[in-house]
C-alpha positions, 0 to 999 in steps of 0.5 A: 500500500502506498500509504505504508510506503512513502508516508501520510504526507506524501501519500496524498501529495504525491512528491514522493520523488521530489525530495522534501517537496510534498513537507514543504508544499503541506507547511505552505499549503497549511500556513496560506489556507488555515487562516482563511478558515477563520476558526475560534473554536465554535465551528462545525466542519466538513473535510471532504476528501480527508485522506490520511487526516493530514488536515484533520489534525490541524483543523480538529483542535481549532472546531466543536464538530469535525466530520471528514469524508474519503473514498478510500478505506486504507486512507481513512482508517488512518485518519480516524485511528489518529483520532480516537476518543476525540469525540467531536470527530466522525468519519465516513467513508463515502464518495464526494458525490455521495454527500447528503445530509442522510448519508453524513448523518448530520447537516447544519456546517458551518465550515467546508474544506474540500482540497484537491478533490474536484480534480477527480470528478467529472462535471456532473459529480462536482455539480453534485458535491456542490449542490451537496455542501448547499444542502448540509450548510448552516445558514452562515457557512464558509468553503475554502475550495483549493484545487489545481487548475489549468493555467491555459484551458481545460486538461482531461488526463485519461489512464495517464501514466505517472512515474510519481505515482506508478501507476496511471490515474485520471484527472481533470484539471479545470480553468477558473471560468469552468470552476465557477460555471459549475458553482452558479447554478449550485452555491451562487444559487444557494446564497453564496457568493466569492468573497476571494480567490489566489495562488497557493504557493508564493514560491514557483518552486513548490508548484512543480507544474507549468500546466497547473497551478494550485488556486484557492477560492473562499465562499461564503453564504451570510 
């Protein structure tokens, strides 16, 4: 398993090849976006896409209520075993298309991280996941979205073989104007709005790619 392999940092960011790239990339990743979260203790937070918890540790001590959401099992597990007896934590295994307020068991977030997880999904899915956070958002909630895009136009990599990973994945990489035609008729029309958008990284360095760029974008709905 991958994770055993390389690491919970690097299983997810995929540098593993890279040197100390994917622990720079967290610490600047996590020093950039914590801030936007604007958290004091009192939020309620859905972590969709939570892989290893690389986030949930962060963001656990900082919230009244966090609940984190993967696909993978083996990934999962190892967040949920760094948990344990935290009980303002859940998990569940589920896909981000899945989300509902019956399959999560609860509603009324708050706060809305989803890091890297668009990428995977096709329009139809992302539409989906958004229409989903809508649905379970608190009257005033708040998503920081950060996703790699298209610096140029859309990028759709299919059964693409990656000598990080070893193996081949499929992709989707988006330009911003694709991103947000997809949160119109979904968070816009749900009484959020885009409140602020920028780069991820300050060094060019730690982006690592010139058909991508790493991208934030925070959303509120008041």
């Amino acid at each position: 398993m991958r994770l055993a392999e390389v690491g919970p940092t690097k299983a997810v960011i995929y540098q593993d090849k890279q040197g100390d790239l994917a622990e720079r990339r967290d610490a600047a990743e996590v020093a950039r976006l914590l801030p936007l979260l604007r958290l004091d203790g009192s939020q309620a937070l859905l972590d969709v896409g939570c892989g290893t918890g690389r986030w949930s540790r962060r963001l656990a001590p900082r919230l009244a209520r966090y609940h984190g959401v993967d696909a993978t099992e083996g990934l999962l597990e190892h967040a949920r075993v760094q948990h344990l007896g935290d009980k303002h934590c859940r998990f569940s295994l589920l896909r981000a298309d899945q989300l509902s307020a019956a399959a999560l068991g609860e509603s009324g977030f708050d706060r809305f991280l989803c890091a890297g997880i668009c990428m995977y999904l096709n329009d139809a899915q992302v539409s989906s996941l958004f229409a989903a956070i809508a649905e379970v958002s608190a009257p005033r909630a708040l998503l920081l979205l950060r996703e790699p895009i298209a610096v140029d136009e859309r990028l759709t990599l299919v059964g693409h073989y990656s000598n990080e990973l070893e193996h081949d994945y499929h992709a989707v990489y988006r330009s911003v104007p694709e991103l947000l035609a997809l949160i119109g008729p979904t968070l816009l029309a749900a009484g959020y709005r885009l409140v602020d958008q920028g780069d991820v990284y300050a060094e060019d360095a730690l982006n690592n790619r010139a058909e991508t760029r790493q991208c934030w974008f925070v959303l509120e709905r008041a």
